[in-house]
KETIFI-159650 format. One record per residue: residue number from 0; residue in three letters; x, y, z of N, C-alpha, C in turn. Coordinates in Angstrom, 1 decimal, decimal comma, always signed. Last residue first. Example, Ala and Ser with C-alpha at 12.3 -4.5 7.8 and 13.67 -1.06 7.14 Angstrom:
% residues 2
   pos   code      n_x      n_y      n_z     ca_x     ca_y     ca_z      c_x      c_y      c_z
     1    Ser    +12,8     -2,2     +7,1    +13,7     -1,1     +7,1    +12,9     +0,0     +7,9
     0    Ala    +13,2     -5,7     +7,8    +12,3     -4,5     +7,8    +13,2     -3,3     +7,8
//
This chain:
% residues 174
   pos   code      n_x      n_y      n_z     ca_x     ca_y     ca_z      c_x      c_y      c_z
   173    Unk     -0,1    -13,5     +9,6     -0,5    -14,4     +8,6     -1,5    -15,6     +8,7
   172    Unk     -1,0    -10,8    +12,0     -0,3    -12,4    +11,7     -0,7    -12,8    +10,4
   171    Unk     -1,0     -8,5    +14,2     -1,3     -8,3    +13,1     -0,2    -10,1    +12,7
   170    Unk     -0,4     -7,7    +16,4     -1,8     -8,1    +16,3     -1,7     -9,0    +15,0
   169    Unk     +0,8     -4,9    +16,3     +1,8     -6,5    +16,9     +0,4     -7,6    +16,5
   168    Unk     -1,1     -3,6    +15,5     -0,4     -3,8    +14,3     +0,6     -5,0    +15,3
   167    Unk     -4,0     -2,7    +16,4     -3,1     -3,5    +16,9     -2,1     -4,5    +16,0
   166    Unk     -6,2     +0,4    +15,7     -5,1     -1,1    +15,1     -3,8     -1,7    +15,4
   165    Unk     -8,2     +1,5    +18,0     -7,3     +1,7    +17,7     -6,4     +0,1    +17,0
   164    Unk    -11,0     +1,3    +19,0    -10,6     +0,7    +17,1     -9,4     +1,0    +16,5
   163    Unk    -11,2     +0,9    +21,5    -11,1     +1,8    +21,2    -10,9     +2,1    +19,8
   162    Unk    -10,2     -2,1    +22,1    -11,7     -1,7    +22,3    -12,1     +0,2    +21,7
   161    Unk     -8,2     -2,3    +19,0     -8,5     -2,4    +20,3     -9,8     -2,3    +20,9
   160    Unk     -8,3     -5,0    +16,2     -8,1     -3,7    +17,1     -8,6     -3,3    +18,4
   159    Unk     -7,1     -6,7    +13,2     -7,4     -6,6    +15,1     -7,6     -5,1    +15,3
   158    Unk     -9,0     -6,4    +10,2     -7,7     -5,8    +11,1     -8,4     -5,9    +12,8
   157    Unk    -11,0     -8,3     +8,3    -10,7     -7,5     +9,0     -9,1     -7,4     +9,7
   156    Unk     -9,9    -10,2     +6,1    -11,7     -9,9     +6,7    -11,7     -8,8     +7,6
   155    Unk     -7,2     -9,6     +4,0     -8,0    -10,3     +5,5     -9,1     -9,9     +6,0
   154    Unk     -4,4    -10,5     +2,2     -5,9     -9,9     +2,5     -6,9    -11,0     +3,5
   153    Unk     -1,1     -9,9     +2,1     -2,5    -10,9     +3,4     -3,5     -9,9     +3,3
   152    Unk     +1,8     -9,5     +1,4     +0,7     -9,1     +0,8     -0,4    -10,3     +1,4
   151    Unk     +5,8     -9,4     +1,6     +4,1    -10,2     +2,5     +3,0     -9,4     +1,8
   150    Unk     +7,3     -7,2     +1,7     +7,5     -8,3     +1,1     +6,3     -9,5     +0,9
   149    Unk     +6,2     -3,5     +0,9     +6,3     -5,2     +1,2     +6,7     -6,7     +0,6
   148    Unk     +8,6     -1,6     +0,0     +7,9     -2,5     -0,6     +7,4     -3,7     +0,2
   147    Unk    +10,5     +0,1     +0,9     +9,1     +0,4     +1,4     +8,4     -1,1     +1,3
   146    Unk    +12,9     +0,2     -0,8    +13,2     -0,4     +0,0    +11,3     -0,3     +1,0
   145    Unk    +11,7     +1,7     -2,9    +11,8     +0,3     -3,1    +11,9     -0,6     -1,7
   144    Unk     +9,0     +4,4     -2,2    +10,8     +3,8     -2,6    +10,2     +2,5     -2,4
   143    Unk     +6,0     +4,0     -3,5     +7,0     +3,8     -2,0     +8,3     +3,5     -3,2
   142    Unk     +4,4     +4,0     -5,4     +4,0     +5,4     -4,8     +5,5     +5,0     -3,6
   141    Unk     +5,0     +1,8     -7,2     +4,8     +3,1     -8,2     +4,5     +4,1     -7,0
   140    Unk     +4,5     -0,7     -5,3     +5,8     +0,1     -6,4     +5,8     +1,7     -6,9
   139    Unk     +1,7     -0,4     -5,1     +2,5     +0,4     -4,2     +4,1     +0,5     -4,7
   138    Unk     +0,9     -1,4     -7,4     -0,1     +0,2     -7,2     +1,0     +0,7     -6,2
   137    Unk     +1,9     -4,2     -7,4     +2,6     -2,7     -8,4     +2,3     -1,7     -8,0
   136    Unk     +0,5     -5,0     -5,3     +1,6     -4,6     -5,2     +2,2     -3,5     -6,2
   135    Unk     -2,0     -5,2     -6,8     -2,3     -4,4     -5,3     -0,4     -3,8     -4,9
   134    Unk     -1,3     -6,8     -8,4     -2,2     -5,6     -9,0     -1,6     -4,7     -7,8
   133    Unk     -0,7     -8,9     -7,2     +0,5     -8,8     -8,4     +0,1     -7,1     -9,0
   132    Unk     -3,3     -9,8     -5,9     -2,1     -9,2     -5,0     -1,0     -9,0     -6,1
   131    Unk     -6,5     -8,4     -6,8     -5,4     -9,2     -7,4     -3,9     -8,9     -6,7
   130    Unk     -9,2     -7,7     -5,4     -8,0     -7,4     -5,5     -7,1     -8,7     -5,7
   129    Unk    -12,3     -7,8     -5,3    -11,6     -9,1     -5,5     -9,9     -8,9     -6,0
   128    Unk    -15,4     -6,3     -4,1    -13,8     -6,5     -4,8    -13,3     -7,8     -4,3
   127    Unk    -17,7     -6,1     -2,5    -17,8     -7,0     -3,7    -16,2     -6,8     -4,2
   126    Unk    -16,0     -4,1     -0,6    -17,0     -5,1     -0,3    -17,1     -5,3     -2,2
   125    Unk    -12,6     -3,8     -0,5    -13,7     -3,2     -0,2    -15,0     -4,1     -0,4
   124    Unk    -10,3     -6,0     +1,7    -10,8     -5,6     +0,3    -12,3     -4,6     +0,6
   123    Unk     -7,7     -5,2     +3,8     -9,0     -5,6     +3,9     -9,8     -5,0     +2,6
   122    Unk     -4,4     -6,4     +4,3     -5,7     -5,4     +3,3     -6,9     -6,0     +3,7
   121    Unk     -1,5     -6,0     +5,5     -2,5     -6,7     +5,6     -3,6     -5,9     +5,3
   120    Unk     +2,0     -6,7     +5,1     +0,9     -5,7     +4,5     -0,2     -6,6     +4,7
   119    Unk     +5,7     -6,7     +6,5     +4,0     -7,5     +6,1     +2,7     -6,7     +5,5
   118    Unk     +8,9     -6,4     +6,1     +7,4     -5,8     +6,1     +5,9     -6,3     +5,4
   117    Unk    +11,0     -8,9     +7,5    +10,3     -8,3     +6,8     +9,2     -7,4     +7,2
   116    Unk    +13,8     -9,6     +9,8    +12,6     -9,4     +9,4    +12,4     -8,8     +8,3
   115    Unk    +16,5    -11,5    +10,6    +15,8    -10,9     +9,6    +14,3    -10,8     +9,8
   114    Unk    +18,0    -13,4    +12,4    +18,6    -11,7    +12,0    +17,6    -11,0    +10,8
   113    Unk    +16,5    -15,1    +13,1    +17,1    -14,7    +14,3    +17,4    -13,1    +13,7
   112    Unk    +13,7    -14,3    +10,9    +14,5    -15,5    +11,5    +14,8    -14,8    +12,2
   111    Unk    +11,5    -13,1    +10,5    +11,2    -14,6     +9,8    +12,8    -15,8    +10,5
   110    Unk     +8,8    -11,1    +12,0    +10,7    -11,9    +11,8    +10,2    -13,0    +11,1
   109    Unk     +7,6     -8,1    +10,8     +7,5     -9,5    +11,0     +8,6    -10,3    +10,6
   108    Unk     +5,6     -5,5    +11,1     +7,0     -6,1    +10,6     +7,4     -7,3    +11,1
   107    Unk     +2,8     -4,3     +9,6     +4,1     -4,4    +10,8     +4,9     -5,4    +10,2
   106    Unk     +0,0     -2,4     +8,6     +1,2     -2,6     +8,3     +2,0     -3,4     +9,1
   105    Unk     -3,2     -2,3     +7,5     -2,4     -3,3     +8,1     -1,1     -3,0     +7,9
   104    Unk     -5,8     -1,0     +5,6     -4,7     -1,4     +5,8     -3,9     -1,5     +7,2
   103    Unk     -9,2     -1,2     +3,9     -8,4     -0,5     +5,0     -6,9     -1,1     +4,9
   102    Unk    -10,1     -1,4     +1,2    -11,7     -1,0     +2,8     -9,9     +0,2     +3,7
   101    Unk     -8,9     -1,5     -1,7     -8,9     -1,7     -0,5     -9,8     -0,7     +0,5
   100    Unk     -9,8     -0,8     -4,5    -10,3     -2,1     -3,9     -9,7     -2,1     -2,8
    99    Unk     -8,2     +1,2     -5,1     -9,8     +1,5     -5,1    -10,4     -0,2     -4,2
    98    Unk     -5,6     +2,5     -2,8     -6,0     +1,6     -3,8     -7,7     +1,6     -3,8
    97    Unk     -4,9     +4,4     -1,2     -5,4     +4,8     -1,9     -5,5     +3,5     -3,1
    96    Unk     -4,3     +2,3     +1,5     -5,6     +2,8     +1,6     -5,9     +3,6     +0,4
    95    Unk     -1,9     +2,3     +0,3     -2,3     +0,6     +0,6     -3,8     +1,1     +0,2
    94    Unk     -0,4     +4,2     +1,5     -0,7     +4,0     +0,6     -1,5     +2,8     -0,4
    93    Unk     -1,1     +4,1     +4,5     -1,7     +5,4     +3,7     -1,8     +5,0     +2,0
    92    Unk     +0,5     +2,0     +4,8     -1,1     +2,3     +5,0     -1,8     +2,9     +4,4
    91    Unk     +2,8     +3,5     +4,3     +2,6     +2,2     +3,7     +0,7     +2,1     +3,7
    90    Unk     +3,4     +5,4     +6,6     +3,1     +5,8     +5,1     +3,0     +4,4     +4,0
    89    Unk     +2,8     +3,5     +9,0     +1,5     +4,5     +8,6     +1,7     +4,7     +6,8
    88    Unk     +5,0     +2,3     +9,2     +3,8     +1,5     +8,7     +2,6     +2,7     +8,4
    87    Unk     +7,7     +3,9     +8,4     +6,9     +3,8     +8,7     +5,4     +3,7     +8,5
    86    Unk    +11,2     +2,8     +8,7    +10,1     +3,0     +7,7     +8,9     +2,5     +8,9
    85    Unk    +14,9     +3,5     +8,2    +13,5     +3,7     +8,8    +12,4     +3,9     +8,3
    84    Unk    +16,7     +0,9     +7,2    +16,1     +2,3     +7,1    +14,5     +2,1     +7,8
    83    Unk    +18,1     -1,5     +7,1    +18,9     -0,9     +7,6    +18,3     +0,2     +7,5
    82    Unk    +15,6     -2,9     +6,0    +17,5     -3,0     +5,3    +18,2     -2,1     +5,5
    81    Unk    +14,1     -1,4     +7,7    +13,5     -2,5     +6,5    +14,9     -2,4     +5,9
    80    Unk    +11,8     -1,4    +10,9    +13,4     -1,2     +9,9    +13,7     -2,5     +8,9
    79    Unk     +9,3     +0,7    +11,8    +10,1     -0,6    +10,9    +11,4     -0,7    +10,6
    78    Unk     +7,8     +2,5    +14,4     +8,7     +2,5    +12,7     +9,2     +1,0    +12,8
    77    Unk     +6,6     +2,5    +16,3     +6,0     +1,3    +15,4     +7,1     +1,4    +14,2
    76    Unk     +7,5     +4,8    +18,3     +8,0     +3,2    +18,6     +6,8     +2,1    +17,4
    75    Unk     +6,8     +7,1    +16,8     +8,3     +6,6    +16,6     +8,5     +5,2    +16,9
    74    Unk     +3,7     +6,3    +15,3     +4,5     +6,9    +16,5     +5,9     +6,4    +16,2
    73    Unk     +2,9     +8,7    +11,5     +2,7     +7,1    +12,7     +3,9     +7,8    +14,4
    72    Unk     +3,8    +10,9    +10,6     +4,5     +9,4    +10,1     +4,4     +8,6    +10,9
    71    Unk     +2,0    +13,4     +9,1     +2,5    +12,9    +10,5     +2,5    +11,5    +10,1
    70    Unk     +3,4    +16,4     +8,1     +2,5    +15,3     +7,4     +3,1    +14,4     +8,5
    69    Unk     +2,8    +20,0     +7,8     +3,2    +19,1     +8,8     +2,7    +17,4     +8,5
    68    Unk     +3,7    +22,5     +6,4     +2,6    +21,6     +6,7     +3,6    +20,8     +6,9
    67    Unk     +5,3    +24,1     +4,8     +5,5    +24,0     +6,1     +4,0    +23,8     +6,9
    66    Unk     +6,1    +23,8     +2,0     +5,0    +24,3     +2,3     +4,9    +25,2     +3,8
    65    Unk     +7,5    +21,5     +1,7     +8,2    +23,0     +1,1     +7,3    +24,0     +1,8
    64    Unk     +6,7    +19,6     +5,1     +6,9    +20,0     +3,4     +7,1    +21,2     +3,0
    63    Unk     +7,6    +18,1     +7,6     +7,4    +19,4     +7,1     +7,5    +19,3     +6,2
    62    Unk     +7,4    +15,0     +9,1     +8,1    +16,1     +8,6     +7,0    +17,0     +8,3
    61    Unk     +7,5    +12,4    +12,2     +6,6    +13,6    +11,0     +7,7    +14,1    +10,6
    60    Unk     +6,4    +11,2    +15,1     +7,0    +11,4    +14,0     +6,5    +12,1    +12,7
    59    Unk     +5,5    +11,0    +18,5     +5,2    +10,9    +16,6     +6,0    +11,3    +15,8
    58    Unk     +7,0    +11,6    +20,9     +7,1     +9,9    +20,2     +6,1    +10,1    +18,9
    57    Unk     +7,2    +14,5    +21,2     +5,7    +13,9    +21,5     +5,7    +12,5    +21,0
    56    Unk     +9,5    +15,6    +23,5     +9,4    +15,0    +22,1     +8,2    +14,2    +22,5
    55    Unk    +10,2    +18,9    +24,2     +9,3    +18,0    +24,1     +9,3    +17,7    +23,2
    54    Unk    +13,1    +21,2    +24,6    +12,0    +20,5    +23,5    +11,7    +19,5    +24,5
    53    Unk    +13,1    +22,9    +27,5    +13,8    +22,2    +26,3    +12,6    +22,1    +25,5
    52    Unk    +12,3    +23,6    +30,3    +12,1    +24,7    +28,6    +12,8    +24,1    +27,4
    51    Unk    +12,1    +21,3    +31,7    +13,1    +22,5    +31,7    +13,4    +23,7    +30,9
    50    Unk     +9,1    +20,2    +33,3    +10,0    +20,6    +31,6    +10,8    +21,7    +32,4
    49    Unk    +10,2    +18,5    +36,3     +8,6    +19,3    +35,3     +9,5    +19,6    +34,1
    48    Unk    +10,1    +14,9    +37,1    +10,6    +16,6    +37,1     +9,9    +17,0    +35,7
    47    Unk     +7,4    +13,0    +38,3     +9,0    +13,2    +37,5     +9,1    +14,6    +37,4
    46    Unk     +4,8    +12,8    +39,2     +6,5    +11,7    +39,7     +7,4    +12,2    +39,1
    45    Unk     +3,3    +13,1    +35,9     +2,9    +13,0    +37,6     +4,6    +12,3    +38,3
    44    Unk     +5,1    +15,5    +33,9     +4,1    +14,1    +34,3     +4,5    +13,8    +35,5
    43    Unk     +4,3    +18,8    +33,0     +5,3    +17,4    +33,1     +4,3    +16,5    +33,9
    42    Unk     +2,9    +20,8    +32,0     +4,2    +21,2    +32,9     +4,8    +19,9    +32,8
    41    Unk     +1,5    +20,8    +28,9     +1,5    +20,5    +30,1     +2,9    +20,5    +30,6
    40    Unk     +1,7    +23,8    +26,9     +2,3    +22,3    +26,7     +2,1    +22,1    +28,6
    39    Unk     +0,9    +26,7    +26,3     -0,1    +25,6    +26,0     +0,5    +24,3    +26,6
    38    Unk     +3,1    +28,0    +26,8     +2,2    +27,7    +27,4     +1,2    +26,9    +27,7
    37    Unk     +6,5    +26,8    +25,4     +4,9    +26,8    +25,2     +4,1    +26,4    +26,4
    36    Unk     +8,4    +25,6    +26,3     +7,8    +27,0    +26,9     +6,5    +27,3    +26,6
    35    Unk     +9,3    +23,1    +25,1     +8,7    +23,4    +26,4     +8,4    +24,7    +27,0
    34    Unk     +8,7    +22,9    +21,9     +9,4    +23,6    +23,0     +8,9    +23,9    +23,9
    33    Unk     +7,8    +20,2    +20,3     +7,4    +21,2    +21,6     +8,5    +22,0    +22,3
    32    Unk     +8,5    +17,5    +17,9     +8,8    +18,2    +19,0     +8,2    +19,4    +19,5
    31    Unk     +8,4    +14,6    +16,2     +8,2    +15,9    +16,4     +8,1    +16,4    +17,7
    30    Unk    +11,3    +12,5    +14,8    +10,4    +13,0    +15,5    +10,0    +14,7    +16,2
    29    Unk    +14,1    +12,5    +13,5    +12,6    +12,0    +13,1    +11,4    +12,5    +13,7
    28    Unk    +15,6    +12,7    +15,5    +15,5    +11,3    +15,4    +13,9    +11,1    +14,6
    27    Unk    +16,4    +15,1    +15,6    +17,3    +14,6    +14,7    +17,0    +13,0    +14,8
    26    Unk    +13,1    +16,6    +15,1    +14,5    +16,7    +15,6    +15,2    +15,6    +14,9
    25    Unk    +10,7    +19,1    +14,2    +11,5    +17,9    +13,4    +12,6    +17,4    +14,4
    24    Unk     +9,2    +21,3    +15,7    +10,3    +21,3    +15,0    +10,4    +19,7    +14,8
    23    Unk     +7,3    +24,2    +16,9     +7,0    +23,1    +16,7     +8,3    +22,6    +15,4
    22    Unk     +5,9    +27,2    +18,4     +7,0    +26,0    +18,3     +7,2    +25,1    +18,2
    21    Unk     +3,4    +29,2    +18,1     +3,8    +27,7    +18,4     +5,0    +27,5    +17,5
    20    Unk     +2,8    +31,5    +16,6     +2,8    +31,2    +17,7     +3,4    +30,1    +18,9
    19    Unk     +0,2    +30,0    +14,9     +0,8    +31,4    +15,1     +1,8    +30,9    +16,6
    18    Unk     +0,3    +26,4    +14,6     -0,3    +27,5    +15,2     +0,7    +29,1    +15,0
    17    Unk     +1,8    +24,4    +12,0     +1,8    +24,8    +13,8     +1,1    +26,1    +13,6
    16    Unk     -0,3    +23,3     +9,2     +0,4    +23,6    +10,0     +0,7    +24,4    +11,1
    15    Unk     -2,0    +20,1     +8,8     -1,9    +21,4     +8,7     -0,4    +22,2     +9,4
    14    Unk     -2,4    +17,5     +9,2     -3,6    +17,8     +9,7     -3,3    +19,6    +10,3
    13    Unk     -3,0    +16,2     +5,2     -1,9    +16,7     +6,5     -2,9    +17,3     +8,0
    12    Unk     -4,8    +14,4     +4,1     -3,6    +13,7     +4,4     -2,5    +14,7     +5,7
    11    Unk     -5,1    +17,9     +2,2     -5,3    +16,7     +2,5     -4,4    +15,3     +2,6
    10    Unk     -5,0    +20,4     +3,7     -4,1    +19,6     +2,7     -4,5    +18,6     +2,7
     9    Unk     -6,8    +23,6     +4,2     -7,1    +22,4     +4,3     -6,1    +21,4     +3,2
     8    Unk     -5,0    +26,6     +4,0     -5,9    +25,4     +3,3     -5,8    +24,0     +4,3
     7    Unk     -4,5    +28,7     +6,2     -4,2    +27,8     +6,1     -5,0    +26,6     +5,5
     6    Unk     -6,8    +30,8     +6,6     -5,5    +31,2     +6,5     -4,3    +29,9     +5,7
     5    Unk     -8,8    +29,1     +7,7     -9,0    +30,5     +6,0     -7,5    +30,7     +5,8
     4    Unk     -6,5    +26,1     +9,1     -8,0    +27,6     +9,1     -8,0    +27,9     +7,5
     3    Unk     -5,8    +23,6    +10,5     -5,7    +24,5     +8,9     -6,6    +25,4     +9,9
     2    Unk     -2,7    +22,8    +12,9     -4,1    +22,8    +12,2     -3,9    +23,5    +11,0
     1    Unk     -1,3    +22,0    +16,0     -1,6    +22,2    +14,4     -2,5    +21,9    +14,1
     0    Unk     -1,9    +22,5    +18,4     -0,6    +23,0    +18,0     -0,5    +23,1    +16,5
//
């Protein structure tokens, strides 16, 4: 449903935009969508009634840029809520990952009491580096709103993950 071609540069970071053809929209919870007529879109899942031609919401999240490329914001059920806004651990990651001393990144959200959680950041340094966390934080001051900011900074030998190397960010501890 999206992509680049000759027609469509390659963005990097995006993985382009909808097809000729394809219906593909933002809705009002952030998340991206299908209109169910699309041919392409499976009829519906096993036990339950088939699409009604509405939108399909695929639980990722994303926007669209001036451009109308499509930049994709992790799944709806990992967003964070960090002082009352939605935030998601992918674009933290993302930014975490353009530091030269970090291999990889870690995002989730982690309680500290009955009414408060924070956002935790877990790095895995590149091999001979030795990231300074006072370093590693400013680099993300300067690319996240404020409210983004982790509060927690944990460099760690590796990130849990599944048998499929998918990153098990509930996984994810001090």
């Amino acid at each position: 449903y999206i992509s680049s071609s000759p027609e469509v540069p390659v963005r990097p970071g995006s993985p382009g935009k909808p097809q000729p053809g394809r219906a593909v929209r933002i809705g009002a919870d952030g998340g991206i969508e299908v209109h169910g007529d699309d041919p392409g879109l499976m009829l519906g899942y096993t036990n339950e009634e088939d699409f009604d031609g509405s939108w399909f919401a695929t639980g990722d999240a994303g926007h669209f840029d001036e451009d109308g490329y499509l930049w994709h914001g992790g799944r709806l059920d990992d967003v964070m809520n960090a002082s009352g806004y939605r935030v998601s651990p992918v674009e933290i990651e993302n930014a975490l990952a353009l530091h030269p001393e970090i291999a990889e990144a870690g995002v989730t959200e982690l309680r500290v009491s009955d009414t408060l959680s924070i956002i935790a950041a877990f790095a895995v340094p590149r091999a001979n580096a030795a990231p300074a966390e006072d370093d590693v934080l400013g680099f993300l001051r300067e690319r996240l709103a404020r409210y983004k900011w982790p509060k927690q900074l944990h460099f760690v030998k590796a990130l849990p993950r599944n048998a499929n190397g998918k990153l098990l960010r509930k996984a994810l501890r001090p």
